[in-house]
C-alpha positions as CSV (number, residue, x, y, z in Angstrom):
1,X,-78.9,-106.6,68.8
2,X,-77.6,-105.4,65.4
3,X,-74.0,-103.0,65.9
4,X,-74.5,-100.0,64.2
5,X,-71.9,-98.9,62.0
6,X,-69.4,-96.9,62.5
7,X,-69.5,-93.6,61.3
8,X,-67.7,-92.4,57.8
9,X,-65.1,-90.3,58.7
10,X,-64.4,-88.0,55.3
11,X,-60.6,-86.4,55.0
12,X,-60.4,-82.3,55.4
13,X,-60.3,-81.1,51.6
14,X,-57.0,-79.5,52.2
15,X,-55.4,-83.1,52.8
16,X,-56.5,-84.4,49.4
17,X,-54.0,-84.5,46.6
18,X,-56.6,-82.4,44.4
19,X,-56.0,-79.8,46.9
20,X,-52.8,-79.3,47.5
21,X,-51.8,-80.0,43.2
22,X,-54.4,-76.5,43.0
23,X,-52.5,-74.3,45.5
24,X,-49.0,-75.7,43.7
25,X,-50.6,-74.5,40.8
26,X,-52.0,-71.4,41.9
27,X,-48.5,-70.3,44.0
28,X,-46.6,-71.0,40.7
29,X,-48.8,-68.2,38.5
30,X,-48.7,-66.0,41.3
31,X,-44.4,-66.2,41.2
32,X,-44.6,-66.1,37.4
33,X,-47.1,-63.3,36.4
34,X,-45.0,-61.3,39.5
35,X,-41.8,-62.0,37.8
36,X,-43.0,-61.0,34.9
37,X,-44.9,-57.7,36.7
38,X,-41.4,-56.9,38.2
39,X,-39.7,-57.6,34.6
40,X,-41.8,-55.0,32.8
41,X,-41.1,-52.3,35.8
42,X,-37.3,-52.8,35.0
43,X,-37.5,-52.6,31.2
44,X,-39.5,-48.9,32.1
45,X,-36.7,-47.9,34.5
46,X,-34.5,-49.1,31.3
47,X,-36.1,-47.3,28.8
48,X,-35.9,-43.9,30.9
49,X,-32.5,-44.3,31.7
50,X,-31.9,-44.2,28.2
51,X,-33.8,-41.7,27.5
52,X,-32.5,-38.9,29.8
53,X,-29.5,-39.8,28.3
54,X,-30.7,-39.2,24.4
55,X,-32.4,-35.9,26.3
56,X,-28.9,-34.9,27.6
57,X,-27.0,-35.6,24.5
58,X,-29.6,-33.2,22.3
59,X,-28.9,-30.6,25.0
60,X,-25.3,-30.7,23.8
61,X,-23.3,-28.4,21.1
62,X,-24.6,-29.3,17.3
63,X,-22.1,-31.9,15.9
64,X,-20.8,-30.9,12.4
65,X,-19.1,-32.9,9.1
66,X,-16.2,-33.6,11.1
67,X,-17.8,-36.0,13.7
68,X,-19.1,-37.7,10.2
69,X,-15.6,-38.1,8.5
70,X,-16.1,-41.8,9.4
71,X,-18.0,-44.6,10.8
72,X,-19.8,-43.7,14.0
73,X,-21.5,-45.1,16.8
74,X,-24.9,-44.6,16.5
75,X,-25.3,-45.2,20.6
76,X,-22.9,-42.9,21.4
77,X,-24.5,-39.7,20.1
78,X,-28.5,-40.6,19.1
79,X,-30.6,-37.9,19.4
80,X,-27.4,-35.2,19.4
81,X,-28.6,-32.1,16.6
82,X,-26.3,-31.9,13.7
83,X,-25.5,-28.9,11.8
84,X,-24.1,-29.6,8.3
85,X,-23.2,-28.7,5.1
86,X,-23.2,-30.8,2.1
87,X,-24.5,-31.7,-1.6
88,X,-27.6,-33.7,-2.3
89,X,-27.2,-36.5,-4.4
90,X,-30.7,-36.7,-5.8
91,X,-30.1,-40.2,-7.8
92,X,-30.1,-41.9,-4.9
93,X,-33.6,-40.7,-3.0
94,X,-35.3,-43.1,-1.2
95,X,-39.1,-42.7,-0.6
96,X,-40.5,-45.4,2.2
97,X,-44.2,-45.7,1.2
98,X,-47.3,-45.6,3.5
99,X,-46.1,-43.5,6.5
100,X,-48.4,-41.6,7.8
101,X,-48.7,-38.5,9.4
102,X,-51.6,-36.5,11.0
103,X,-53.6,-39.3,10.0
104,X,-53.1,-38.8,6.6
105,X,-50.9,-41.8,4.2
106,X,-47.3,-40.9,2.4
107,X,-43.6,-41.2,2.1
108,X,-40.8,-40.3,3.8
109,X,-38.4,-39.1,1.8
110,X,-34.2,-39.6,2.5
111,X,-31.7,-38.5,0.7
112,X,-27.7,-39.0,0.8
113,X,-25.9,-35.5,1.5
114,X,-22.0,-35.9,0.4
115,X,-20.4,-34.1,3.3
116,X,-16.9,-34.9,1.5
117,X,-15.6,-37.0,-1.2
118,X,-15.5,-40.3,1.2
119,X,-18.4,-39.0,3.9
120,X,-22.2,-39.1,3.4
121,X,-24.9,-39.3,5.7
122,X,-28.6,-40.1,4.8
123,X,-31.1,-37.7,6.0
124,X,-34.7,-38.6,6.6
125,X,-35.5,-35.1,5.0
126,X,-39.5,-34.9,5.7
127,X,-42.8,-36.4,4.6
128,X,-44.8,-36.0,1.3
129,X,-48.4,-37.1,1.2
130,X,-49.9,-39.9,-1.5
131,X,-51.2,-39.1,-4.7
132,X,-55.0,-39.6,-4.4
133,X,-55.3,-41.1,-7.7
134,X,-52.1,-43.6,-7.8
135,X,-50.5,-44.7,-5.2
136,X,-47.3,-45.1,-6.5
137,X,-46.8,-41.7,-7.9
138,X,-43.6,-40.4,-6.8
139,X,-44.4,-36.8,-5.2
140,X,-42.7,-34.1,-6.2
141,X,-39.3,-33.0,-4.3
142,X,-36.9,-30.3,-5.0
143,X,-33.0,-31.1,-4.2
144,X,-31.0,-27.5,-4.6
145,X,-27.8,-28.0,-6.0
146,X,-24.8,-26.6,-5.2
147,X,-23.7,-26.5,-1.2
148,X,-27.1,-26.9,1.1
149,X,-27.2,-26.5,4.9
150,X,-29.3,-29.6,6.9
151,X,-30.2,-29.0,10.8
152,X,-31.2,-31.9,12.5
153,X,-30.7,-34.6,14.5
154,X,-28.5,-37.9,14.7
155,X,-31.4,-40.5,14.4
156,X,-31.4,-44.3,14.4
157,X,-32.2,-46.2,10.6
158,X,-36.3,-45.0,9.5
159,X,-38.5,-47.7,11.5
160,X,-39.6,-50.5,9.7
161,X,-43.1,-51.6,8.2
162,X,-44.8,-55.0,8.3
163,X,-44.7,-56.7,4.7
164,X,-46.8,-58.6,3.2
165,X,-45.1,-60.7,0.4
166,X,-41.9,-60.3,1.3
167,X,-38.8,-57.8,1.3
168,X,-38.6,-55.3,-1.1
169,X,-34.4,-54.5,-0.7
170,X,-32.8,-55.6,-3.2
171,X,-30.4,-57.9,-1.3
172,X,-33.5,-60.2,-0.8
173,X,-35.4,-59.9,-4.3
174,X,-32.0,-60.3,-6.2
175,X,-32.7,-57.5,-8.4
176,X,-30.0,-55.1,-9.2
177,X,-27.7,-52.6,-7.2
178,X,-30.1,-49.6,-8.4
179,X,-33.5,-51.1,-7.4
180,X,-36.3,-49.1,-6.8
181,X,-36.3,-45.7,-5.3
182,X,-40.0,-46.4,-3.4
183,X,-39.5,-49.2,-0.9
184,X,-41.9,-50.4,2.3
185,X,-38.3,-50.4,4.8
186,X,-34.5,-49.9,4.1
187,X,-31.6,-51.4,5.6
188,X,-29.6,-48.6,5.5
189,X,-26.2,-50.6,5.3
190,X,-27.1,-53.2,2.9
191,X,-28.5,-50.7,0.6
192,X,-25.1,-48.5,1.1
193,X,-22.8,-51.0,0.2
194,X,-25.0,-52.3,-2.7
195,X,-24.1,-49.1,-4.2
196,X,-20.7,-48.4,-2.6
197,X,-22.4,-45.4,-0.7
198,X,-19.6,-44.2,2.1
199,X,-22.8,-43.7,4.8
200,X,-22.0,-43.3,8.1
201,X,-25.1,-42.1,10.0
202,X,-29.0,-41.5,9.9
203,X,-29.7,-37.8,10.0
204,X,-33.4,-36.3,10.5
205,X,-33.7,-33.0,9.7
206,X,-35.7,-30.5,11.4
207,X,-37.1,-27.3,10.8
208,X,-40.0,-25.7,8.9
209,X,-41.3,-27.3,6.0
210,X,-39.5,-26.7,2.8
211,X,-39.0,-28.3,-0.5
212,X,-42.2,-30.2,-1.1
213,X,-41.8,-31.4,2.5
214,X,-43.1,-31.7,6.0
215,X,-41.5,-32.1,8.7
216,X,-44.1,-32.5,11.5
217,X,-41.9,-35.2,13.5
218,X,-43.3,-37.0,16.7
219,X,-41.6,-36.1,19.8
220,X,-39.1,-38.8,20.8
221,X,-40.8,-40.7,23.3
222,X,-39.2,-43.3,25.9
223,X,-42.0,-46.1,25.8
224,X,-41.7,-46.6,29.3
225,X,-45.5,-45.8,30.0
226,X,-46.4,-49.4,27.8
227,X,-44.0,-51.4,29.9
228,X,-45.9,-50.1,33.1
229,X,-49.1,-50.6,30.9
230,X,-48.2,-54.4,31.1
231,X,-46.7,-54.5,34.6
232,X,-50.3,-53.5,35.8
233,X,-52.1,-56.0,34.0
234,X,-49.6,-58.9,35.1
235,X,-50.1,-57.6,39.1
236,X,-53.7,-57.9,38.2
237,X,-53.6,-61.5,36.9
238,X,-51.2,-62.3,39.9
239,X,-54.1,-60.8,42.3
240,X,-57.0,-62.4,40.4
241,X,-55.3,-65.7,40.9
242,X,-54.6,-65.1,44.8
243,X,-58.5,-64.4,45.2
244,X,-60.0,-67.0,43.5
245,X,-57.6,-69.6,45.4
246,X,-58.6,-67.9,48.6
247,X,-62.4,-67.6,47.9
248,X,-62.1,-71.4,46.2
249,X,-59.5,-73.4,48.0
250,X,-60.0,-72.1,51.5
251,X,-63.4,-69.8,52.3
252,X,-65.9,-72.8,50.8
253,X,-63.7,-75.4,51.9
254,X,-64.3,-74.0,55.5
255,X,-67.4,-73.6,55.1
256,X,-68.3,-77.2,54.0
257,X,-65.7,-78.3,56.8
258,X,-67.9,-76.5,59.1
259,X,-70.7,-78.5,60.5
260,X,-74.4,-78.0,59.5
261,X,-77.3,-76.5,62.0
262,X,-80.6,-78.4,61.9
């Protein structure tokens, strides 16, 4: 009598090496896309630390040209209102091209105000809109002479533009100290010391629209809602990968572990 053969025993998917190299796989972008959930949380506790702090600081008494008188830290008073007096110096206007504002394309327009013979500060004065026609038409802004009074706020450098081609400062292009009054960004302390300007802060100035210019400024905002933003969408990946290992790696491979009714 012919022996039968033995029956073929097959190994449990979860003992094969394909198995276990998945769930090592799957466990590791759970722990990263966590990490990095958790990471974006902190940076939005972070960014509302600071700022209630920049909040508290424009809650305090108006600085004047005294607190100017020399070199500052910016981080130490941000966001703190300013009440100065000064003179314009109209020569030296800088207007930062395609800014926009309620959806409309122009400049913002800054200016150096001489506080004293060895203090300036540049203020971010307000926002003209773009010639229709030419788009490098210079708009037109008065600058009183004689003693002026600017209300604002101490403000970090004007926020920079993506360029296309390349820099337009003058410390890149290699053109002279008095380049070009319209520019895409500014380094504010390059450009200062290209033309031995004694700046020593960024002021934006506030009130009712004057001059030939707006001043329709978007609220300060912390930025912490886009780090949450981000946190959700890495807790989602993290999830999506825990239930596709489950439904993949363990609900079929019980069910084909399971044995068949006839």
């Amino acid at each position: 009598m012919t022996p039968k053969p033995l029956p073929v025993v097959s190994r449990p998917a979860w003992r094969s090496a394909r198995w276990w190299f998945v769930t090592a796989v799957a466990l590791a972008l759970v722990a990263l896309t966590a990490r990095l959930g958790l990471w974006q949380l902190d940076r939005a506790q972070q960014k509302e630390g600071l700022h209630s702090a920049q909040q508290a600081q424009a809650l305090l008494e108006p600085l004047t040209n005294l607190a100017f008188e020399s070199p500052v830290d910016a981080t130490a008073g941000l966001h703190r209102r300013v009440s100065l007096l000064g003179v314009w110096v109209p020569e030296h206007t800088i207007y930062l091209q395609n800014r926009m504002q309620n959806a409309k394309p122009g400049f913002w327009v800054l200016t150096p105000l001489r506080l004293s013979p060895t203090a300036m500060v540049l203020v971010q004065r307000g926002w003209a809109p773009r010639d229709r026609v030419s788009s490098d038409a210079l708009p037109a802004v008065d600058s009183p002479s004689g003693l002026v009074s600017v209300q604002g706020r101490w403000a970090p450098e004007p926020s920079r533009m993506v360029e296309l081609g390349g820099t337009t400062d003058s410390s890149a292009t290699g053109s002279p100290p008095r380049a070009s009054a319209l520019r895409q960004n500014l380094d504010v302390q390059t450009w200062a010391a290209e033309l031995g300007l004694p700046i020593t802060a960024t002021v934006l100035q506030t009130g009712p629209p004057s001059e030939g210019l707006a001043r329709d400024w978007a609220p300060a905002l912390s930025g912490a809602d886009k780090n949450r933003g981000y946190a959700f969408q890495w807790f989602a990946l993290s999830g999506l990968v825990v239930i596709l290992f489950v439904w993949f790696q363990i609900i079929l491979v019980l069910r084909h572990a399971l044995p068949s009714r006839t």
